[in-house]
Structure formats: structure tokens, C-alpha cells
N, CA, C and O of each residue as an XYZ file, in Angstrom:
844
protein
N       5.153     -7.344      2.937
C       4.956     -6.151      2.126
C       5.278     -4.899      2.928
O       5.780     -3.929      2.360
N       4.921     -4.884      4.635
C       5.048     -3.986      4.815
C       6.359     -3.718      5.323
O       6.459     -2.505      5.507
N       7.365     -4.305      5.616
C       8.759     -4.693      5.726
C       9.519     -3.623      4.608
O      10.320     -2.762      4.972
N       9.016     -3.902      2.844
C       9.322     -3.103      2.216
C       8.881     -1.565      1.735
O       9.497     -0.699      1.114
N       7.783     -1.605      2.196
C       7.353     -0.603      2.021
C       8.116      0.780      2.845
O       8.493      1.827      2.319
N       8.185      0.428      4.142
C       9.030      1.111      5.022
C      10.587      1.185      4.325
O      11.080      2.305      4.190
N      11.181      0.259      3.984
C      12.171      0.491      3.416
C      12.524      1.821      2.482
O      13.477      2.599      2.484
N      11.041      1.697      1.505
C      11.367      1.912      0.008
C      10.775      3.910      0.570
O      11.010      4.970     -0.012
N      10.007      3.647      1.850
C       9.459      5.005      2.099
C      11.028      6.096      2.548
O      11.296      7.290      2.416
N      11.799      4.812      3.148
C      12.994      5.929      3.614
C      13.698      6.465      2.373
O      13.978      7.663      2.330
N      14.041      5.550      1.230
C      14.724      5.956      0.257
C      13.936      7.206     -0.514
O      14.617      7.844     -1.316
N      12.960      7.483     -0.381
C      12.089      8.218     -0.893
C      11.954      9.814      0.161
O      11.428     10.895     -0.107
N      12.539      9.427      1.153
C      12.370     11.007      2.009
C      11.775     10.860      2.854
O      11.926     11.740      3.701
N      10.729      9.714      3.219
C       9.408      9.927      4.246
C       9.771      9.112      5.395
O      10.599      8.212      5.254
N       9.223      9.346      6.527
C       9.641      8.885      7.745
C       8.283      7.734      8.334
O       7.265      8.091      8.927
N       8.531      6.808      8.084
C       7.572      5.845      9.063
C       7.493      5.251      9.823
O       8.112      4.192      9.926
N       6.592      5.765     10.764
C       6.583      5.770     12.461
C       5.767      4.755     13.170
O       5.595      4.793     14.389
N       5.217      3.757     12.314
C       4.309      3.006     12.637
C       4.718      1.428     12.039
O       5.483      1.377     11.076
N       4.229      0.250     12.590
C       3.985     -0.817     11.631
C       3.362     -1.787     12.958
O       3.517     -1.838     14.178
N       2.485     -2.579     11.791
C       1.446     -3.835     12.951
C       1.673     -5.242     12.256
O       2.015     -5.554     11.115
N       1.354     -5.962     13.380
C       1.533     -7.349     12.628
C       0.087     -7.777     13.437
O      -0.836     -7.074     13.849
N       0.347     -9.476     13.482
C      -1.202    -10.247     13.700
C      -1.541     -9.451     15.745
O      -2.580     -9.469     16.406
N      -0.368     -8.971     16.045
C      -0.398     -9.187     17.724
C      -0.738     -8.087     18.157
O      -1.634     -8.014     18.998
N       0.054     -6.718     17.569
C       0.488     -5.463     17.742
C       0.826     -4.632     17.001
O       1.371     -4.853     15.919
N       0.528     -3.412     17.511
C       1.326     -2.129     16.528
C       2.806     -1.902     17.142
O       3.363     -2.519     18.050
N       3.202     -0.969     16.465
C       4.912     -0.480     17.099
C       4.709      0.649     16.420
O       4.613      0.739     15.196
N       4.612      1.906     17.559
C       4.623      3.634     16.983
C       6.173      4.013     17.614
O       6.442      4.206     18.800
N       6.983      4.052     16.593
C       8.549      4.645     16.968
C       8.135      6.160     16.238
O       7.734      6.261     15.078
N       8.333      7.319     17.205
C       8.061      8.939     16.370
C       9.585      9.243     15.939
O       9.859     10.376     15.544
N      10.561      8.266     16.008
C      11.758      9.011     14.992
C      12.216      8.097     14.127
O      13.356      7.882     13.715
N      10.862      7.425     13.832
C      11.202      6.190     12.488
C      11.334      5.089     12.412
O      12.478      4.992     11.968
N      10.808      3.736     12.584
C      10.705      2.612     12.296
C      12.726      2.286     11.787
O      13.446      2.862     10.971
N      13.007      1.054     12.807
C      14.445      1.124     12.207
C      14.226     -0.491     11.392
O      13.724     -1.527     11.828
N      14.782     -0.197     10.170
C      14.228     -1.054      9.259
C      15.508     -2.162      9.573
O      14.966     -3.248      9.777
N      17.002     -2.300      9.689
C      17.456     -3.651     10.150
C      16.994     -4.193     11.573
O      17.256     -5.287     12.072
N      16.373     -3.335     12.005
C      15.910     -4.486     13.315
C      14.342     -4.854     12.898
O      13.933     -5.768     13.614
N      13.465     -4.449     12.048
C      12.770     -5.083     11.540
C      12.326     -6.312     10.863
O      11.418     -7.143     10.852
N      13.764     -5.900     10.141
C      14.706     -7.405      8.889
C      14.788     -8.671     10.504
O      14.323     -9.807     10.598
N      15.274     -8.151     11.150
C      15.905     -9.281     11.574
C      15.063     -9.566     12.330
O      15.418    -10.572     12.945
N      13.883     -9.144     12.708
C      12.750     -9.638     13.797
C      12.352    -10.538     13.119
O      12.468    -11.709     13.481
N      11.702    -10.122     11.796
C      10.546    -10.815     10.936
C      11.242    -11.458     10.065
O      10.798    -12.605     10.100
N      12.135    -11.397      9.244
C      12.751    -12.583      8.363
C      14.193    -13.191      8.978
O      14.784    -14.015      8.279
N      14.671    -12.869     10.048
C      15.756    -13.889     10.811
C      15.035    -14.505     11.654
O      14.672    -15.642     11.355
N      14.656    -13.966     12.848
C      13.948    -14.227     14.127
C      12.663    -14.995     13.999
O      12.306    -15.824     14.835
N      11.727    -14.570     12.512
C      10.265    -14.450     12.614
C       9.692    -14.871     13.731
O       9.001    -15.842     14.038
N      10.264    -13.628     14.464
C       9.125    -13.003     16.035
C       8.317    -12.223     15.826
O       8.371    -11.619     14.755
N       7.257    -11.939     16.770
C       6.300    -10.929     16.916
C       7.181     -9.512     17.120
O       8.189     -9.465     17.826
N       6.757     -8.624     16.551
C       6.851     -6.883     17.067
C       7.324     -6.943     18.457
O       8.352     -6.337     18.760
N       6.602     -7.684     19.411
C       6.670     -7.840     20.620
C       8.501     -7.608     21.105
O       8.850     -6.885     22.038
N       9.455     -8.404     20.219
C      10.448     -8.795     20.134
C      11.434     -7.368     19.894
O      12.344     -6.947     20.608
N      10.875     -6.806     18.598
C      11.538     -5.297     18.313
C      11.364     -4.398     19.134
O      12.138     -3.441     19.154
N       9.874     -4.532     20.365
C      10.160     -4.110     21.009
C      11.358     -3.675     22.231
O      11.654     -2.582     22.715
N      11.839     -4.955     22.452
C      12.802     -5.355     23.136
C      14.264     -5.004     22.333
O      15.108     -4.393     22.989
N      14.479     -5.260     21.371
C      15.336     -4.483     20.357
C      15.173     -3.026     20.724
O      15.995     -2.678     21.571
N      14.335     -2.066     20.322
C      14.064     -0.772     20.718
C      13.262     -0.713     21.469
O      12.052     -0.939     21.453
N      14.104     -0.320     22.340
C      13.366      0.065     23.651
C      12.406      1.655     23.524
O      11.421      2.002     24.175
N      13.211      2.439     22.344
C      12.313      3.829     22.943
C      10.732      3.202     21.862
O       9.841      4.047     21.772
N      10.506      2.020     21.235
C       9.394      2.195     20.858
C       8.235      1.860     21.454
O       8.243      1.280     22.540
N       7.175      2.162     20.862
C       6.039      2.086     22.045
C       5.079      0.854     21.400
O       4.592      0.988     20.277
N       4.864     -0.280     22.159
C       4.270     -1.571     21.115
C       2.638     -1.388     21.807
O       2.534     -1.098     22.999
N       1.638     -1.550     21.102
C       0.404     -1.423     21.314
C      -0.341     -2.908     21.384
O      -0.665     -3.194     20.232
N      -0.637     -3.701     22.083
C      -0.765     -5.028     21.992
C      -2.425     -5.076     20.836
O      -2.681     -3.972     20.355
N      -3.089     -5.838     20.577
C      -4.489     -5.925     20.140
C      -5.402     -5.564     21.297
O      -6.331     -4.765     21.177
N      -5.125     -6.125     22.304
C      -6.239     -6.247     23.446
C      -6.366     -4.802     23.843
O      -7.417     -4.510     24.413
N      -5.283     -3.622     23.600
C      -5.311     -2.169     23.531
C      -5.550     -1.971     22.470
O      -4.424     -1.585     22.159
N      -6.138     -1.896     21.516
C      -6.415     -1.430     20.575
C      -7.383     -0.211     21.019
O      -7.495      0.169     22.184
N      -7.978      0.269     20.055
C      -9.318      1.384     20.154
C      -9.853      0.263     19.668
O      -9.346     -0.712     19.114
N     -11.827      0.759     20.184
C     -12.553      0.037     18.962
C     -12.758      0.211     17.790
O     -12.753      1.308     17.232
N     -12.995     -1.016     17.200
C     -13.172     -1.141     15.555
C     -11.944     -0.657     14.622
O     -12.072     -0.258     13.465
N     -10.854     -0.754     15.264
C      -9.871     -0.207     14.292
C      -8.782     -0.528     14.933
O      -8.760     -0.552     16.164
N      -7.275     -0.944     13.865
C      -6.353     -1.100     14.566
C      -5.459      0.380     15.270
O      -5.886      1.520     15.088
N      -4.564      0.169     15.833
C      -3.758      1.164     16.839
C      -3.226      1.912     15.959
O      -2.911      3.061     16.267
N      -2.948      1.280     14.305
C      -1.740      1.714     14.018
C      -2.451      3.239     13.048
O      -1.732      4.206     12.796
N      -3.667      3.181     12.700
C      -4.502      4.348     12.247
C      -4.886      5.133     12.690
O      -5.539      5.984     12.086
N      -4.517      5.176     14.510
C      -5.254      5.813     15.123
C      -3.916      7.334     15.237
O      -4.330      8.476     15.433
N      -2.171      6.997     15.052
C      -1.707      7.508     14.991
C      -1.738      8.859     13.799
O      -2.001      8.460     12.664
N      -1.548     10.102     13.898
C      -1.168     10.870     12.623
C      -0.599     10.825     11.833
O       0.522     10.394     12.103
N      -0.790     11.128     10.562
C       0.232     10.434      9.677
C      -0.201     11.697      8.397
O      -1.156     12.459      8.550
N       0.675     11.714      7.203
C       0.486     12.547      6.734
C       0.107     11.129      5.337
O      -0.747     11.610      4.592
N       0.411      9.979      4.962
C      -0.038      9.049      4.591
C      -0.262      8.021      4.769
O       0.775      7.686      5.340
N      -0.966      7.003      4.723
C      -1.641      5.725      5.353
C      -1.274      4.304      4.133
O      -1.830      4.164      3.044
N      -0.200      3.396      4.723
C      -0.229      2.676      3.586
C      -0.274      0.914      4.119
O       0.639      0.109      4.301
N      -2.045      0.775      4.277
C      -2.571     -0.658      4.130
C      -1.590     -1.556      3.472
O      -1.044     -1.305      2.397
N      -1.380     -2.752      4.278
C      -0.442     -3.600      3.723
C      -0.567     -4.559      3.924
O       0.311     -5.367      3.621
N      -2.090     -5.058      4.731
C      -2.344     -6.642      5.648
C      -2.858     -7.377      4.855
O      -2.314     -8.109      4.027
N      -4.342     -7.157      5.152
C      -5.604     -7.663      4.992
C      -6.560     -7.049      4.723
O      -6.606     -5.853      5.011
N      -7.651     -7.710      4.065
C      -8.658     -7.104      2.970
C      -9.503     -6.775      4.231
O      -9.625     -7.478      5.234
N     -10.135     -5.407      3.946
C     -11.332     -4.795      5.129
C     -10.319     -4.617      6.351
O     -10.631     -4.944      7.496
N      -9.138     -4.097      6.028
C      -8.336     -3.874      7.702
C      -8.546     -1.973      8.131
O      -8.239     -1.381      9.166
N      -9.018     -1.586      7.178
C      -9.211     -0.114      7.502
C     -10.954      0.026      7.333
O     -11.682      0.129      6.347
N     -11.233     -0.031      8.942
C     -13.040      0.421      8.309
C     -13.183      1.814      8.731
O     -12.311      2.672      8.873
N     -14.537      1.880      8.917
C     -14.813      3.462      8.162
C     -14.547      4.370      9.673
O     -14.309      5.574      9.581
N     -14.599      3.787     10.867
C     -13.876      4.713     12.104
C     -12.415      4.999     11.947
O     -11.816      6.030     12.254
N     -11.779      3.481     11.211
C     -10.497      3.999     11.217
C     -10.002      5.136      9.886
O      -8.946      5.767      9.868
N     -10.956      5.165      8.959
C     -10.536      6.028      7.687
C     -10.926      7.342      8.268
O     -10.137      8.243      7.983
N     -11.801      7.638      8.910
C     -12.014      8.583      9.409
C     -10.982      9.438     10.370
O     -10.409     10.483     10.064
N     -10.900      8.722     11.602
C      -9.816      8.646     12.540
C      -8.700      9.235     11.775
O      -8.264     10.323     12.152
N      -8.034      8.480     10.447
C      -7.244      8.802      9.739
C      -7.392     10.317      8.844
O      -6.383     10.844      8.376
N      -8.551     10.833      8.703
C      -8.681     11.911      7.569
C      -8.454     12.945      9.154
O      -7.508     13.728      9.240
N      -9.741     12.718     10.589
C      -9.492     13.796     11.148
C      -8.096     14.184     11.367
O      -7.907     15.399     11.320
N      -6.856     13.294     11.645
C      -5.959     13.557     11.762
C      -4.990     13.993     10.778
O      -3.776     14.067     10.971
N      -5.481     14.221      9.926
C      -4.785     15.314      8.682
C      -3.770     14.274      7.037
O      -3.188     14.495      5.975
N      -4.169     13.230      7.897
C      -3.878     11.975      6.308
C      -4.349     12.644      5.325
O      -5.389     13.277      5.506
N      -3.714     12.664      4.077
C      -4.147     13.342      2.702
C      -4.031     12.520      1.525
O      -4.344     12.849      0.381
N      -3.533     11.373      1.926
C      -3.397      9.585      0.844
C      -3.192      8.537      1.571
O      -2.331      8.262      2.407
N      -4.494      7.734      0.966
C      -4.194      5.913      1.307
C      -3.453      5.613      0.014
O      -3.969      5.655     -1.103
N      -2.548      5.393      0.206
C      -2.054      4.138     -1.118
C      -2.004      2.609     -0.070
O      -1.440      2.469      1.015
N      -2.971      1.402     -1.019
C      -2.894      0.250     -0.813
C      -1.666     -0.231     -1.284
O      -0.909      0.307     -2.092
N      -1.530     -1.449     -0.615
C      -0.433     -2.792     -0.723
C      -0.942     -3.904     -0.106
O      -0.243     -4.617      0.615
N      -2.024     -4.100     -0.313
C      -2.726     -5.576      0.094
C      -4.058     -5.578     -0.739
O      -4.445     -4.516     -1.226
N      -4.632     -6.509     -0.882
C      -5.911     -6.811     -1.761
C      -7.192     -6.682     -1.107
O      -7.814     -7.545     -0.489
N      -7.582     -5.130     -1.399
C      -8.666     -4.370     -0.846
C      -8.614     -4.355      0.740
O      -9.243     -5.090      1.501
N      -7.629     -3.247      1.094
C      -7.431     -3.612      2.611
C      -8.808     -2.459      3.258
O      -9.185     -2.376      4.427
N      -9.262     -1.780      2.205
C     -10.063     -0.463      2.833
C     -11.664     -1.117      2.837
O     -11.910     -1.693      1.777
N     -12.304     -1.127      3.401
C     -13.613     -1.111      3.775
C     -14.339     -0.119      2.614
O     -13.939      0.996      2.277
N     -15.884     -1.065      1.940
C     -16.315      0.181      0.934
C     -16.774      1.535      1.721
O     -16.997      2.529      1.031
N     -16.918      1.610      3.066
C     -17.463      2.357      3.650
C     -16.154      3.792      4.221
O     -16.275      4.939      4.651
N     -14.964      2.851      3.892
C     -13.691      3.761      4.589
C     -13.443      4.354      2.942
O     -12.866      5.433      2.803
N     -13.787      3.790      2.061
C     -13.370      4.179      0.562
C     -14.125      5.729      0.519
O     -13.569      6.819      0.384
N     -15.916      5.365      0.719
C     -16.416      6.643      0.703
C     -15.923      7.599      1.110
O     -15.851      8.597      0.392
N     -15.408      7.588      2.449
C     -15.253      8.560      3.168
C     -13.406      9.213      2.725
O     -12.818     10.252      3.023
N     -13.076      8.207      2.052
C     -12.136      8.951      1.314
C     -12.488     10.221      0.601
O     -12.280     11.427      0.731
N     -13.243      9.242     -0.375
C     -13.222     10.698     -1.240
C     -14.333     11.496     -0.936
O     -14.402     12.548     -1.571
N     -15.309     11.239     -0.042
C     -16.089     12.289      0.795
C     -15.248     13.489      1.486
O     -15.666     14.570      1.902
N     -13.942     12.966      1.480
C     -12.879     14.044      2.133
C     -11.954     14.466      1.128
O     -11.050     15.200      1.526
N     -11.974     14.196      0.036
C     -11.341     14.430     -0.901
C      -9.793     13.991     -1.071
O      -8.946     14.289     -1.913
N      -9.771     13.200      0.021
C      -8.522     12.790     -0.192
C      -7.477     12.190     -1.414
O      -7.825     12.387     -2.578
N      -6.292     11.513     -1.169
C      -6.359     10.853     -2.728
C      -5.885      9.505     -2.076
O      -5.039      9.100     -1.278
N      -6.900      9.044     -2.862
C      -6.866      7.341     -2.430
C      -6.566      6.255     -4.199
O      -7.230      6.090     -5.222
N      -5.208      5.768     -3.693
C      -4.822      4.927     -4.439
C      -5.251      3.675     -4.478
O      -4.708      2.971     -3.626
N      -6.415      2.864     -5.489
C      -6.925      1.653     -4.910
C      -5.940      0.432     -5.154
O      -5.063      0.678     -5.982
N      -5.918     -0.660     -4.672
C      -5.131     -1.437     -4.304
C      -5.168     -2.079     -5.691
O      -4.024     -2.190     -6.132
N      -6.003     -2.485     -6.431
C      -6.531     -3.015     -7.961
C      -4.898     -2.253     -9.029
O      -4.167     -2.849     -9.819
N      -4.856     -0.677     -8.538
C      -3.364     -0.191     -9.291
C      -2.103     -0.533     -8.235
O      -1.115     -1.265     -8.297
N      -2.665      0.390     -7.228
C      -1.274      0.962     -6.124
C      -0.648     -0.826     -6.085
O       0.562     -0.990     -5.931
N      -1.233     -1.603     -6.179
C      -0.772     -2.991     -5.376
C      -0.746     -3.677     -6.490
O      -1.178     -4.825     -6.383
N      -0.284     -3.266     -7.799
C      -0.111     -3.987     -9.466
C       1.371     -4.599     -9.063
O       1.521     -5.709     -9.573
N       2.422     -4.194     -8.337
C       3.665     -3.685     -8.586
C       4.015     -5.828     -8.588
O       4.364     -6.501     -9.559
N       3.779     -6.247     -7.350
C       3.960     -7.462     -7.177
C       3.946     -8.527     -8.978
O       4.714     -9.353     -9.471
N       2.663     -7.900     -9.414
C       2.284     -9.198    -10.281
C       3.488     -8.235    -11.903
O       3.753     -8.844    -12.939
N       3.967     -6.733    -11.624
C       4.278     -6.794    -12.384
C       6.044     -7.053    -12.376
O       6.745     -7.304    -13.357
N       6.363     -6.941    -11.311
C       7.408     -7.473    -10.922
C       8.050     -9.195    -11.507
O       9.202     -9.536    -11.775
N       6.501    -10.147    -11.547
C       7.112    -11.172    -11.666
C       7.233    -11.104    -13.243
O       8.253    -11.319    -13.898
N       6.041    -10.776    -13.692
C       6.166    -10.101    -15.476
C       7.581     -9.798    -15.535
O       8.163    -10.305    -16.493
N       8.348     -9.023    -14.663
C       9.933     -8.684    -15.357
C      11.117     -9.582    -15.294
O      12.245     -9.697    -15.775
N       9.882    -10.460    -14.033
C      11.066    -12.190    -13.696
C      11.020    -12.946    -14.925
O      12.073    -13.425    -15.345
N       9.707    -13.155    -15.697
C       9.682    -14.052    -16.871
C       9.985    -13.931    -17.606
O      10.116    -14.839    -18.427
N      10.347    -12.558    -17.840
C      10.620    -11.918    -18.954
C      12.206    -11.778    -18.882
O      12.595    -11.056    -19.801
N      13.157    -12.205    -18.142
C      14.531    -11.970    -17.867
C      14.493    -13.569    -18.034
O      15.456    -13.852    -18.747
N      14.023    -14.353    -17.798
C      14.007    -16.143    -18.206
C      13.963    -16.327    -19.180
O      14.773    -17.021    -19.793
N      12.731    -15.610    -19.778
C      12.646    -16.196    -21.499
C      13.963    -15.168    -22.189
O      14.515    -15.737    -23.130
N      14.370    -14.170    -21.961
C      15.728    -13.817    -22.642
C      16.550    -14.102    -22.267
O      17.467    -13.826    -23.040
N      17.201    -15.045    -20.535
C      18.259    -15.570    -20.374
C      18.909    -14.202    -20.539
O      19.491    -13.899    -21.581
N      18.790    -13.298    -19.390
C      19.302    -12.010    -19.030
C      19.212    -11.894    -17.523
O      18.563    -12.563    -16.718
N      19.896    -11.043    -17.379
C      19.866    -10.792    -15.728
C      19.919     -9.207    -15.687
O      20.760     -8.531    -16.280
N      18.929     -8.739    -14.926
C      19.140     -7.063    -14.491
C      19.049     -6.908    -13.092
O      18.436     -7.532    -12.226
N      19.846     -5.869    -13.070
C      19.980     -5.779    -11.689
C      19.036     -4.932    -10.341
O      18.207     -4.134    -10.777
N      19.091     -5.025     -9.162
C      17.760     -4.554     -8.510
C      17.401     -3.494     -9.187
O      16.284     -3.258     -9.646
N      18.934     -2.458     -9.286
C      18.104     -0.935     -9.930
C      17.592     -0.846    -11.002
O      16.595     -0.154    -11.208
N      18.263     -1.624    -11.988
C      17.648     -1.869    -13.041
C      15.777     -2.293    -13.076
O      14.978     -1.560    -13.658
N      15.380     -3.503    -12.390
C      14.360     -4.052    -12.349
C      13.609     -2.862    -11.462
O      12.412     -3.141    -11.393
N      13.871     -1.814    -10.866
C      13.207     -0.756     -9.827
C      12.949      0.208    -10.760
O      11.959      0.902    -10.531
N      13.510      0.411    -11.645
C      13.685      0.977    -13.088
C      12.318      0.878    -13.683
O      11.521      1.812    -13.767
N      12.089     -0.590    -14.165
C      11.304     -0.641    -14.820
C      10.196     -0.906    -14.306
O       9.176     -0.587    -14.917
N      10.124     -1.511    -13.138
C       8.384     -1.227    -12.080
C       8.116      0.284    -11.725
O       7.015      0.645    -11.310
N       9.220      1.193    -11.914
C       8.507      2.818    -11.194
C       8.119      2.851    -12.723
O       6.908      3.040    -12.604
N       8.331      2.796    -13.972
C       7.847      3.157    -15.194
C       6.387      2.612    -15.284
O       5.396      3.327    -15.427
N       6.384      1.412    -15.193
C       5.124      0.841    -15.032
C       3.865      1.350    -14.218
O       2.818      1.706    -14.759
N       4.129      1.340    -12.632
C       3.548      1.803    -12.137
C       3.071      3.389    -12.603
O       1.886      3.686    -12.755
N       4.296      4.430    -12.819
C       3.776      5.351    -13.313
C       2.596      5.153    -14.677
O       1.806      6.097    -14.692
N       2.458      4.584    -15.293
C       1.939      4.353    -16.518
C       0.952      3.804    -15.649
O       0.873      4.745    -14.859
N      -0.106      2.695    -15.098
C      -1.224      2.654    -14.584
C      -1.186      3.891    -13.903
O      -1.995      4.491    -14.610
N      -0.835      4.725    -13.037
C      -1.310      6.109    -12.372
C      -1.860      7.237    -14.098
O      -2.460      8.307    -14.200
N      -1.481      6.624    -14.767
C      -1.475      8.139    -15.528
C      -2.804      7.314    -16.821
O      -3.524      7.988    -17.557
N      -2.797      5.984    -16.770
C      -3.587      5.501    -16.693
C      -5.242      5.408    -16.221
O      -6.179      5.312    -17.013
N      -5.337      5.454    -14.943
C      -6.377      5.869    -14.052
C      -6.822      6.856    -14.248
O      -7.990      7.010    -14.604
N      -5.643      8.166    -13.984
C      -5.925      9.534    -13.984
C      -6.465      9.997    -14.994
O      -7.539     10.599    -15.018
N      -5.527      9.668    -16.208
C      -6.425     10.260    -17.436
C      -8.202      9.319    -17.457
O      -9.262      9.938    -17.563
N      -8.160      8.640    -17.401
C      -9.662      7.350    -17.356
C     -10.558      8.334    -16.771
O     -11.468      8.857    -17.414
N     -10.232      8.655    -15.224
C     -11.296      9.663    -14.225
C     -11.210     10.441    -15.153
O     -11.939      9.944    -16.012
N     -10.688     11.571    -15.644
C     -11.064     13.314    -16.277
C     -11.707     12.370    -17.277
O     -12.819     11.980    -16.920
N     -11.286     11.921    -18.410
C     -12.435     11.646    -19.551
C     -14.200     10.943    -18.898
O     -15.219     11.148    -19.557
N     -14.217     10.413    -18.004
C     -15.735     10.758    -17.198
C     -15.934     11.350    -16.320
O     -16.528     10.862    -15.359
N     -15.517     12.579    -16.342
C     -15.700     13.695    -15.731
C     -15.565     13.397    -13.785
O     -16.321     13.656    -12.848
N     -14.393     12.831    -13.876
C     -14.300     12.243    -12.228
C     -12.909     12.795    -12.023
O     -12.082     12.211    -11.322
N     -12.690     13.824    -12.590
C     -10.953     14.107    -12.272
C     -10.343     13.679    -10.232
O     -10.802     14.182     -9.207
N      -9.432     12.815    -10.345
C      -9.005     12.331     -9.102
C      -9.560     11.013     -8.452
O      -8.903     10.268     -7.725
N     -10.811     10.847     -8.808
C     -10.855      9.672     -8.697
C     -10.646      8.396     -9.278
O     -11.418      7.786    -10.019
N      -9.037      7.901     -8.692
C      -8.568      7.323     -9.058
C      -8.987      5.713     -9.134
O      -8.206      4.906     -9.638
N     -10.204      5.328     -8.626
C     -10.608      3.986     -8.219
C     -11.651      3.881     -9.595
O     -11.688      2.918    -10.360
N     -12.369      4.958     -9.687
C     -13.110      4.864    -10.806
C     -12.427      4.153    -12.044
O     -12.596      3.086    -12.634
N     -11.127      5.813    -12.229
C     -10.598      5.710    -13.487
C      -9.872      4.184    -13.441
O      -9.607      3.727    -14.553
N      -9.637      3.623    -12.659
C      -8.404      2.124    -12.804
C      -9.514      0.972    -13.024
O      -8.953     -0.083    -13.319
N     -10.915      0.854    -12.971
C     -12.055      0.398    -13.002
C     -12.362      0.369    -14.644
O     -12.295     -0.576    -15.430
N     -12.615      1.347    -14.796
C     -12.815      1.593    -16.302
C     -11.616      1.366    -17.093
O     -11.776      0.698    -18.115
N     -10.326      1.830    -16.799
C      -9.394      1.505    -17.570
C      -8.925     -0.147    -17.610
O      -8.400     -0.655    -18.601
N      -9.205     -0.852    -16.390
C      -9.142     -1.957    -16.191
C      -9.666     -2.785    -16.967
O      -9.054     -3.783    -17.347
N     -11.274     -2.417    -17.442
C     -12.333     -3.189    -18.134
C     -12.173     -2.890    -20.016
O     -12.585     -3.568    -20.958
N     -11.483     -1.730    -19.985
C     -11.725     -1.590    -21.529
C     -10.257     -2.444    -21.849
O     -10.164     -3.007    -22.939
N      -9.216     -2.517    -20.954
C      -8.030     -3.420    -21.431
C      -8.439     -4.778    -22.056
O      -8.160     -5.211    -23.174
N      -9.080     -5.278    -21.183
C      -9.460     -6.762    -21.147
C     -10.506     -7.053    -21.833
O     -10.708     -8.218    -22.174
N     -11.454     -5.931    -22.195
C     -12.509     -6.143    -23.407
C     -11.656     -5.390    -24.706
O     -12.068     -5.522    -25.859
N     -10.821     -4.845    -24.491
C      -9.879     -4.604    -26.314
C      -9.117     -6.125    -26.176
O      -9.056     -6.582    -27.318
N      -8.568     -6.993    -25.286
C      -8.371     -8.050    -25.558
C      -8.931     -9.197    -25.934
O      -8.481    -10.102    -26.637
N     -10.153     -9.047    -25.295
C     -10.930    -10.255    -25.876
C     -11.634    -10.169    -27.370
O     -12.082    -11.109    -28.026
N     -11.597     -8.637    -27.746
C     -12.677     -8.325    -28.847
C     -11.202     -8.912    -30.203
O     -11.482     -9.535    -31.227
N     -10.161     -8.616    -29.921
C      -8.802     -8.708    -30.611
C      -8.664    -10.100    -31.245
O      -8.384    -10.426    -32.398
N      -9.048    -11.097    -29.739
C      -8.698    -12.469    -30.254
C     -10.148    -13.031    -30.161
O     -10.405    -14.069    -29.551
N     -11.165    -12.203    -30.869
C     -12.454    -12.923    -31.236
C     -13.571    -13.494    -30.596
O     -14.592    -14.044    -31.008
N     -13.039    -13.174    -29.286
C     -13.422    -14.167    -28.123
C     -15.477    -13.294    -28.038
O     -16.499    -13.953    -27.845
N     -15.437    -12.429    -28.160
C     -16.854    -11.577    -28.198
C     -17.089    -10.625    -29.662
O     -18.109     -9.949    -29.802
């Protein structure tokens, strides 16, 4: 996930200077180079350790350097933070760590990578935190556009299919958003995807009788 994410951040304008795997971080400050990434982890599948050696100007942070209670790769500045491992991989030193240093959005890409305690302190800081329940929909709706190109015996193409997951995704964000203001939570987006989440699936069940 986080392979693409970096990808999809360059096409988008943003520069990312960071990425960790099970061993290590890798902080490159003029950008993560995404074909020597490709080829570490899906040719090579080596450790970071390896890209190190590929790029030399980057700087690899092993685990055993880590800070405590948090990985290396949060401890860097960042103007956004985007979880992509493992569930509880950001706890509440590292969300912190992350706000003092001027982070202003977590968007998730893994299944609850934030700690409930790093969540608080989100929006104790007011940040805007995308919970992983929306920000991290994209996967399951992605395959929705695979089945759906099977059962019509069609083929679209990447941009095409990128097409129709940024529509989507936009639609749960606006989703959420509107959900928070109608209970008076404007921005909190974990709320609103909570509630909007639950009334989907109870207008479905009430539909087909089920309650």
C-alpha cells in the first residue's frame, strides 16, 4: 500500500520523504525515488536496507534506532502522515510527535493503524484526521469496479478505473462530512463515517425486512 501511495502522492504534487517496512525507516529529504522502490520490494523483495544501497544519499533508520514507543518514520516533519502498515502503528507519542511538528492530516491506508489514544489527540489538535473505516474504502471499492467489469465483460482502463475510485472516494468524504455538521461535529470526520456507516446498513436491512 505504501509503495502506492508514494506513487499516487507524486502525481498529486506532494513530496514523500519517508517510508518503513518490518526492519527500518528510509528518510530521503528530496523524495522517496519510487522505481528503486518498485524494484526493491516487488523485483528484489528486499528490505529498505537494500534501497539503501541503491541510494546512497538516503538515510535508513534500523528498528533497534528507533525513538521510544514510536516508529522513526513519525518522528520526521511532515506536513501529512499517511499510516499504511499495521493496526495501532501510530500511538499517542507518535501522534503527538507528529502534531508538534506541524502535521495538519492523518489520512489512513491500513485497518486502524492509529491508536484510540493517537485518534484523541488528533482532534484534541484539531487536526483533520481521515479514519481508515473511509480513507482506506478505496481497496474494497476498487475490486467492486473489478466485478463489475466481469459481469459486463468490459475492460476500462487504469485512468478510467482511477476515474471512478476518486468519484467514489469523493462521495464517502462528502459523505462523512455532511454526517459530522448534521450532529453538530462539523470536521469530525470519524464520527460522521460512523454514523453514516450505520444508517447505510440499517436502511439495508430495514429494505429487505431483515428488522
Amino acid at each position: 500500500v505504501a509503495t502506492y501511495c508514494v506513487e499516487k502522492l507524486y502525481k498529486v504534487g506532494a513530496l514523500p520523504v519517508t517510508i518503513s517496512d518490518s526492519r527500518g525507516t528510509i528518510y530521503q529529504k528530496e523524495g522517496i525515488n519510487v522505481d528503486v522502490l518498485k524494484q526493491v520490494k516487488e523485483v528484489e523483495r528486499a528490505s529498505l536496507t537494500r534501497y539503501k544501497e541503491l541510494c546512497p544519499s538516503a538515510q535508513y533508520i534500523p528498528v533497534s534506532e528507533y525513538p521510544e514507543g514510536m516508529n522513526a518514520t513519525w518522528a520526521v516533519p511532515c506536513d501529512v502522515a499517511f499510516p499504511c502498515a499495521t493496526q495501532n502503528e501510530v500511538s499517542l507519542k507518535a501522534a503527538q510527535t507528529l502534531i508538534k511538528n506541524g502535521c495538519f492530516a492523518v489520512a489512513e491506508g491500513a485497518n486502524m493503524p492509529s491508536c484510540l489514544d493517537a485518534i484523541h489527540a488528533y482532534e484534541d489538535a484539531g487536526i483533520l484526521y481521515a479514519p481508515s473505516k473511509a480513507a482506506n474504502a478505496g481497496g474494497v471499492a476498487t475490486s467492486q469496479l473489478e466485478m463489475a467489469q466481469n459481469a459486463g465483460m468490459v475492460h476500462w482502463t487504469f485512468d478510467e478505473v482511477d476515474e471512478k475510485l476518486k468519484k467514489i472516494m469523493a462521495n464517502i468524504y462528502d459523505q462523512a462530512s455532511s454526517t459530522a455538521k448534521e450532529f453538530n461535529a462539523p470536521g469530525k470526520l470519524l464520527l460522521g463515517a460512523n454514523i453514516a456507516g450505520f444508517r447505510q446498513v440499517a436502511d439495508a436491512m430495514l429494505t429487505q425486512g431483515i428488522c
